[in-house]
Structure formats: structure tokens, C-alpha cells
PDB file of N, CA, C and O in Angstrom:
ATOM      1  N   UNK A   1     146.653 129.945  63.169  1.00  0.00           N
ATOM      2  CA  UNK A   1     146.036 131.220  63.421  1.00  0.00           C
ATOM      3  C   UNK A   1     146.441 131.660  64.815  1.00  0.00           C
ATOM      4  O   UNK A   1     146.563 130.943  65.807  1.00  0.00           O
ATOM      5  N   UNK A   2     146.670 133.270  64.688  1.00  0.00           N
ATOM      6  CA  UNK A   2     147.049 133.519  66.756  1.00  0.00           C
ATOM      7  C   UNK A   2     145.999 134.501  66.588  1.00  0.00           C
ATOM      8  O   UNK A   2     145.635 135.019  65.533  1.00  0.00           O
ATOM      9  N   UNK A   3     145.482 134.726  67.955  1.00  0.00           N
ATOM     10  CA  UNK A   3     144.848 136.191  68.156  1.00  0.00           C
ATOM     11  C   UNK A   3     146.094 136.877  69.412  1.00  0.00           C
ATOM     12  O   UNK A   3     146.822 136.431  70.299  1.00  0.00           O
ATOM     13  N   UNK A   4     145.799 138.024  68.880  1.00  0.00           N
ATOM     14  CA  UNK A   4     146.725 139.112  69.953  1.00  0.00           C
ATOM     15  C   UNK A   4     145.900 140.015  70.079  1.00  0.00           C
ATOM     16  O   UNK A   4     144.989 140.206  69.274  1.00  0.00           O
ATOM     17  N   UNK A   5     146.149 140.844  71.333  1.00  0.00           N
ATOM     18  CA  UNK A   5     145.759 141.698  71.637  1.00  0.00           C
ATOM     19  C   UNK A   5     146.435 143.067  71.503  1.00  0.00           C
ATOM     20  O   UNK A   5     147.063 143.204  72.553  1.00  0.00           O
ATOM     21  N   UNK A   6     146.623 144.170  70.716  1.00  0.00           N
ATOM     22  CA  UNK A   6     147.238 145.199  70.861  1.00  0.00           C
ATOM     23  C   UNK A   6     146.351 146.585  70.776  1.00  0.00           C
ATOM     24  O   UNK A   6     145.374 146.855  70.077  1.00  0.00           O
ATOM     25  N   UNK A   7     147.292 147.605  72.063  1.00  0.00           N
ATOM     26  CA  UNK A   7     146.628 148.790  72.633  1.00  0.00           C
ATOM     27  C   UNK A   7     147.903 149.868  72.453  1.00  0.00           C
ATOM     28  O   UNK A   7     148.929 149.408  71.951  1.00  0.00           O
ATOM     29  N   UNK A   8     147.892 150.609  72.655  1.00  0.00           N
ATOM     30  CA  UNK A   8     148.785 151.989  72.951  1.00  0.00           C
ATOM     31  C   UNK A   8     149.740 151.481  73.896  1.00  0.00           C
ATOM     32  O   UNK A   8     150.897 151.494  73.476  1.00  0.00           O
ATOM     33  N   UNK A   9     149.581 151.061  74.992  1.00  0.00           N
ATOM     34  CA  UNK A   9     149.739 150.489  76.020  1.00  0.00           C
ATOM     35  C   UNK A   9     151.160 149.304  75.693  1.00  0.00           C
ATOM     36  O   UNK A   9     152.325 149.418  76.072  1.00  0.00           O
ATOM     37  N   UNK A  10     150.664 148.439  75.045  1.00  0.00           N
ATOM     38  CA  UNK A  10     151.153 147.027  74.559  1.00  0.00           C
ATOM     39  C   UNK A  10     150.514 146.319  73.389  1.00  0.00           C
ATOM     40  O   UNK A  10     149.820 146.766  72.476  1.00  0.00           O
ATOM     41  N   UNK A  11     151.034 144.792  73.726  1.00  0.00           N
ATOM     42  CA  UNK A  11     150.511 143.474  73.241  1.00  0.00           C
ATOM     43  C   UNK A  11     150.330 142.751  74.166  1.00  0.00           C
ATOM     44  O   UNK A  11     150.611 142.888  75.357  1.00  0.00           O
ATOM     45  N   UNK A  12     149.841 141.947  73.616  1.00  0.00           N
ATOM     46  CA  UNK A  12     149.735 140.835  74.181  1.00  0.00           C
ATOM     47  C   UNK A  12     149.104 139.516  73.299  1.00  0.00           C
ATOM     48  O   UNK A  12     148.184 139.697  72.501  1.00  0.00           O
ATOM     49  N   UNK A  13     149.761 138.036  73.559  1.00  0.00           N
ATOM     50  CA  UNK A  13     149.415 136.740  72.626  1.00  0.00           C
ATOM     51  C   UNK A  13     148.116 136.450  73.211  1.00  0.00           C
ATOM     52  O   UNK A  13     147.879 137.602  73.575  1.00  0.00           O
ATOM     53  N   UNK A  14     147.313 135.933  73.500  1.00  0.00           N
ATOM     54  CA  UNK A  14     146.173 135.131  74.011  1.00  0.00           C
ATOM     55  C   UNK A  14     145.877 133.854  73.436  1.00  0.00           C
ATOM     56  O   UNK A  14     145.237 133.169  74.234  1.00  0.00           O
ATOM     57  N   UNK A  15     146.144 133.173  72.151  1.00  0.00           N
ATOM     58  CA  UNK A  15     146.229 132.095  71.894  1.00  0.00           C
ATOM     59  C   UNK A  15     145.844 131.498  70.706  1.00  0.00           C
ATOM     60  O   UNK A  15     144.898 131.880  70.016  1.00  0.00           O
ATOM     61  N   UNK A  16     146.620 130.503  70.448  1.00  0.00           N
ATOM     62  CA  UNK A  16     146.768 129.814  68.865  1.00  0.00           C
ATOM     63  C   UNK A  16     145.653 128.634  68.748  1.00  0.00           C
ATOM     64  O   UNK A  16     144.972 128.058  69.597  1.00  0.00           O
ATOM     65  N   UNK A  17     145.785 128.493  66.973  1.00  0.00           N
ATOM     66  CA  UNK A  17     145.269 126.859  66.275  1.00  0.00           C
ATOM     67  C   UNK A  17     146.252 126.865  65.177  1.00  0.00           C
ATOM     68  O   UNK A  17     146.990 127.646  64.577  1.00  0.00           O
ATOM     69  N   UNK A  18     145.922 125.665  65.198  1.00  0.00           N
ATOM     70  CA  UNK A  18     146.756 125.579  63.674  1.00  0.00           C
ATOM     71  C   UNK A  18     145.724 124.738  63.062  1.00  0.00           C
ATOM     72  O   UNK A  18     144.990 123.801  63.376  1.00  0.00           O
ATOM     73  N   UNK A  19     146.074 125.722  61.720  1.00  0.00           N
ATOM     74  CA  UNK A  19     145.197 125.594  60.283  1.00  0.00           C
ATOM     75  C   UNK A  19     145.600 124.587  59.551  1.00  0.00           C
ATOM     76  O   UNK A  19     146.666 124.601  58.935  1.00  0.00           O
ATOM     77  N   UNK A  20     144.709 123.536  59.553  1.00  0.00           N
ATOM     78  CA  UNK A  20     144.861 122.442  58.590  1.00  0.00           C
ATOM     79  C   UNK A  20     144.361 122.761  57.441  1.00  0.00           C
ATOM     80  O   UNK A  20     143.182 122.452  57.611  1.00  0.00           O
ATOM     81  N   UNK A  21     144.430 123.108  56.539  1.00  0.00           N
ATOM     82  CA  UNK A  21     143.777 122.868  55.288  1.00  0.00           C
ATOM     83  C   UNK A  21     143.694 121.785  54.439  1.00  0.00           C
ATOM     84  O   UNK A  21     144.614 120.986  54.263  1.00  0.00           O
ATOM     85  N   UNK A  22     142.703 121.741  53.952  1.00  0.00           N
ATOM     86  CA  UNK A  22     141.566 120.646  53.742  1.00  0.00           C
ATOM     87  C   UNK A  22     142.674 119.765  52.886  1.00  0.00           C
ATOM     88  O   UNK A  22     142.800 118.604  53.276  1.00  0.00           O
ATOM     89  N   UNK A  23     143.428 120.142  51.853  1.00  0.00           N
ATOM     90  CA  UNK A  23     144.071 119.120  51.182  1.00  0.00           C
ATOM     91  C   UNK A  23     144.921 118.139  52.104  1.00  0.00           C
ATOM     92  O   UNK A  23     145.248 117.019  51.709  1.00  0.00           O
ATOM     93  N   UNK A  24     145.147 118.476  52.955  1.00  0.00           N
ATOM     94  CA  UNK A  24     146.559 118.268  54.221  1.00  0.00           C
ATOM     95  C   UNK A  24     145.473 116.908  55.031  1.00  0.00           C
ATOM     96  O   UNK A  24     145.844 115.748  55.210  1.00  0.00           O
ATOM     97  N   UNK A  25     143.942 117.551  55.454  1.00  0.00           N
ATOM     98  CA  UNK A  25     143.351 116.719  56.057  1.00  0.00           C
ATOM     99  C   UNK A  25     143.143 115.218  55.493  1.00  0.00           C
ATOM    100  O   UNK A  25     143.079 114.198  56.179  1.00  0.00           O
ATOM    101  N   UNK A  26     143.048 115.318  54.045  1.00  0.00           N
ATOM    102  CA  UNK A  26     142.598 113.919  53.736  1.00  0.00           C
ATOM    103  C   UNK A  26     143.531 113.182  53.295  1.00  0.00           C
ATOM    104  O   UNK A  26     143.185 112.098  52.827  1.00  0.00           O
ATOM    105  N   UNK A  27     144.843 113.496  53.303  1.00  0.00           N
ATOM    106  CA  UNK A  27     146.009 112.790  52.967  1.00  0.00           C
ATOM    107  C   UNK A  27     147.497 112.198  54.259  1.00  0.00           C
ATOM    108  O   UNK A  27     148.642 112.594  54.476  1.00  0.00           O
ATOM    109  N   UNK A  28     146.847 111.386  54.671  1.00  0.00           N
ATOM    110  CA  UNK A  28     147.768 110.501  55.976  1.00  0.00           C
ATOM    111  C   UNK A  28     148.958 110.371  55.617  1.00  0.00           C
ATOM    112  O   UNK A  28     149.582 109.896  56.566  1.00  0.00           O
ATOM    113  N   UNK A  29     149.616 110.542  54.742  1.00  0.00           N
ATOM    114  CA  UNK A  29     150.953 110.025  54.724  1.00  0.00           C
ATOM    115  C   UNK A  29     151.579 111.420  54.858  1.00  0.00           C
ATOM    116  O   UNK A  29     152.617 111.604  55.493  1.00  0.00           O
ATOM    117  N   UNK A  30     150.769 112.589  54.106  1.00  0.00           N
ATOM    118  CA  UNK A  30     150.971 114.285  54.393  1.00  0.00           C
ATOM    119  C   UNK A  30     151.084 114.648  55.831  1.00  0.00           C
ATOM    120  O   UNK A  30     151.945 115.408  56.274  1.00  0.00           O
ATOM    121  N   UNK A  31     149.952 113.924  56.689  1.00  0.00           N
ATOM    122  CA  UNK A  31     149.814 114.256  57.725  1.00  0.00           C
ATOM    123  C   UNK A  31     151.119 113.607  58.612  1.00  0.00           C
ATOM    124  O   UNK A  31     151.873 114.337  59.256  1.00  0.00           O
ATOM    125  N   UNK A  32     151.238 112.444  58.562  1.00  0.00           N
ATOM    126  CA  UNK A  32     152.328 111.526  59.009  1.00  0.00           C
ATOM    127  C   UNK A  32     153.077 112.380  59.039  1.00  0.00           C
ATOM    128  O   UNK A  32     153.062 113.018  60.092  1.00  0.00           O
ATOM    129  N   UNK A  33     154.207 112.890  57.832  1.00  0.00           N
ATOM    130  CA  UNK A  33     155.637 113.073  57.518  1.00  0.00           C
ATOM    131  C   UNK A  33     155.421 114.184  58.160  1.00  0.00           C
ATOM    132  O   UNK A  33     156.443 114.393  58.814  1.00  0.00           O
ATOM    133  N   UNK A  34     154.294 115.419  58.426  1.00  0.00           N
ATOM    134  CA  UNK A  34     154.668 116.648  58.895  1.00  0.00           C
ATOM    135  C   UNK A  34     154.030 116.451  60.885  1.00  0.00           C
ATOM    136  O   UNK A  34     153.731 117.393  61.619  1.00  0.00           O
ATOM    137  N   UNK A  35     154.010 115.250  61.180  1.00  0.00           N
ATOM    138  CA  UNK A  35     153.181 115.253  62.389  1.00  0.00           C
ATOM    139  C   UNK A  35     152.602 116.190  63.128  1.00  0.00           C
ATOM    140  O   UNK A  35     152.957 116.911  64.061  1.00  0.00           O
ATOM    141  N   UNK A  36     151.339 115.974  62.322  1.00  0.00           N
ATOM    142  CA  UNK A  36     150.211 116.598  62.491  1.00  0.00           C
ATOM    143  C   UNK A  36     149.388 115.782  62.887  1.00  0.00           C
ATOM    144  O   UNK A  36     148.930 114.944  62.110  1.00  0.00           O
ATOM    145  N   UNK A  37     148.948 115.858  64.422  1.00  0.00           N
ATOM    146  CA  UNK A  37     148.156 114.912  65.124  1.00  0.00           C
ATOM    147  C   UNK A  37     146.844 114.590  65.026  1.00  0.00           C
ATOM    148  O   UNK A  37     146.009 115.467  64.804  1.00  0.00           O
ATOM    149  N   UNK A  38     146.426 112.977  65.220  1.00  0.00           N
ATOM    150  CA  UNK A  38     145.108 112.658  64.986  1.00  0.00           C
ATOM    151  C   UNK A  38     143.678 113.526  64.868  1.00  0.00           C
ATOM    152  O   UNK A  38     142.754 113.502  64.054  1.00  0.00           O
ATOM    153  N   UNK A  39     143.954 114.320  66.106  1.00  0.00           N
ATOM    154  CA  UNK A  39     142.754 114.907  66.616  1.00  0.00           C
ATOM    155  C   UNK A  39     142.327 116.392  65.831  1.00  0.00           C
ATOM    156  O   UNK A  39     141.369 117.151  65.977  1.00  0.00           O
ATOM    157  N   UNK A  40     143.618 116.408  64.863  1.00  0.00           N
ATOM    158  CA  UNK A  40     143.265 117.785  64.278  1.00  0.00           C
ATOM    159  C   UNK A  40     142.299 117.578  63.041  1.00  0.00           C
ATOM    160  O   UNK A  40     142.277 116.596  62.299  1.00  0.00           O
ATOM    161  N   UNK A  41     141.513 118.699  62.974  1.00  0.00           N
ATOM    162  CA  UNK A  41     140.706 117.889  61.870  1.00  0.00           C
ATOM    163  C   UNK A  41     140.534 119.591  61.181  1.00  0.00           C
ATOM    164  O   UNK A  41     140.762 120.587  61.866  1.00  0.00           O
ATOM    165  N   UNK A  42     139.940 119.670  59.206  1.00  0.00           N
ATOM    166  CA  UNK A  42     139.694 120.662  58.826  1.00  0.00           C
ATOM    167  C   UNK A  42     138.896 121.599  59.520  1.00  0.00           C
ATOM    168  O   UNK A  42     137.824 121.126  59.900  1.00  0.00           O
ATOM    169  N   UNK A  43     139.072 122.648  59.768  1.00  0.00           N
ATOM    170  CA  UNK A  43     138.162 123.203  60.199  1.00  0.00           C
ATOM    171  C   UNK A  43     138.684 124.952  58.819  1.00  0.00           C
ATOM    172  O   UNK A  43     139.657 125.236  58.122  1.00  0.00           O
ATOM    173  N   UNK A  44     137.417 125.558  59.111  1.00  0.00           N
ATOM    174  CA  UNK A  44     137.424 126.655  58.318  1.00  0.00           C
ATOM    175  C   UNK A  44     137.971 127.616  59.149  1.00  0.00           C
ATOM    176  O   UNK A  44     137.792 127.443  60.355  1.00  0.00           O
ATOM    177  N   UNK A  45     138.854 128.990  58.642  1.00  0.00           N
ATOM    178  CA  UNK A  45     139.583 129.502  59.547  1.00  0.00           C
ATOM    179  C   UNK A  45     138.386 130.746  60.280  1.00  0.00           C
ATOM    180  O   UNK A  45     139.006 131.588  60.931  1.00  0.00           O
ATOM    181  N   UNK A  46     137.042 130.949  60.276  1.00  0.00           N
ATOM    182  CA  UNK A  46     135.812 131.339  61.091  1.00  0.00           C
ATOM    183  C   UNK A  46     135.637 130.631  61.781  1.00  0.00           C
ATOM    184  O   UNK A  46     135.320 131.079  62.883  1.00  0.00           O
ATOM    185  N   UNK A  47     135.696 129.361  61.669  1.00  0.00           N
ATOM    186  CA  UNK A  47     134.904 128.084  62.987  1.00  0.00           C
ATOM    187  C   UNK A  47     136.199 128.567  63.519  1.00  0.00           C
ATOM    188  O   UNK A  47     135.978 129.621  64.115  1.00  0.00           O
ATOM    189  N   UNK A  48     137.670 128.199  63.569  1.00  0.00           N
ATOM    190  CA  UNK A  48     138.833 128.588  64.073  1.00  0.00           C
ATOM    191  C   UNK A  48     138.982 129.432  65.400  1.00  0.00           C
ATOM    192  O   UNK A  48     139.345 129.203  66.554  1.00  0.00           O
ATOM    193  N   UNK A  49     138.367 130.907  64.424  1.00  0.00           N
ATOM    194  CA  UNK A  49     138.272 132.101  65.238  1.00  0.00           C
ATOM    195  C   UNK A  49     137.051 131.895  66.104  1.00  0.00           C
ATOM    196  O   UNK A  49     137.120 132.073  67.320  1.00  0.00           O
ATOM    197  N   UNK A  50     136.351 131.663  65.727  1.00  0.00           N
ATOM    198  CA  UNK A  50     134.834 131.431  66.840  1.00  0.00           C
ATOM    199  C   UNK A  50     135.025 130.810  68.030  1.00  0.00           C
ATOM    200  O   UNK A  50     134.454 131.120  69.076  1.00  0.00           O
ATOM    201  N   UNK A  51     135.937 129.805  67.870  1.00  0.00           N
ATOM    202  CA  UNK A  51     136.029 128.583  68.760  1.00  0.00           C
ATOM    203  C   UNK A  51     136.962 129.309  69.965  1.00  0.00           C
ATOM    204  O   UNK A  51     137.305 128.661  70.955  1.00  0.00           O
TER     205      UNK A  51
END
């Protein structure tokens, strides 16, 4: 997920997550081959944006 900011003016990035989805989370060898690190865990893409 990114949020940006855009105006008349411009853009601008302000900053990313990346979306694990849930099938991806509970399967280690998925996670392994695409290294996708320990600490990432499912989250819903609202908790995502909230956070």
C-alpha cells in the first residue's frame, strides 16, 4: 500500500507497507522463496492505513 499526496500544485510519496495477505502469512516456505521478512505479519489493508 503507498499513500501520496496530490494537489494542483504537485505530488508527493509520504510512505509505504506491504500487504501480506493472509494466505502468504501462514505458509513459510511462500514466505521464504519470496523473502518476506519475519516481522511482517497479516494485517488488514484499514489497520494498514490507520497505522
Amino acid at each position: 500500500m503507498f499513500l501520496t499526496d496530490a494537489t494542483c500544485t504537485g505530488h508527493a510519496f509520504l510512505d509505504r507497507a506491504l500487504y501480506l495477505p493472509q494466505s502468504w502469512a501462514g505458509d513459510p516456505d511462500r514466505r521464504d522463496e519470496a523473502g518476506v521478512p519475519e516481522d511482517v505479519h497479516f494485517r488488514t489493508k484499514p489497520v494498514l492505513a490507520s497505522a
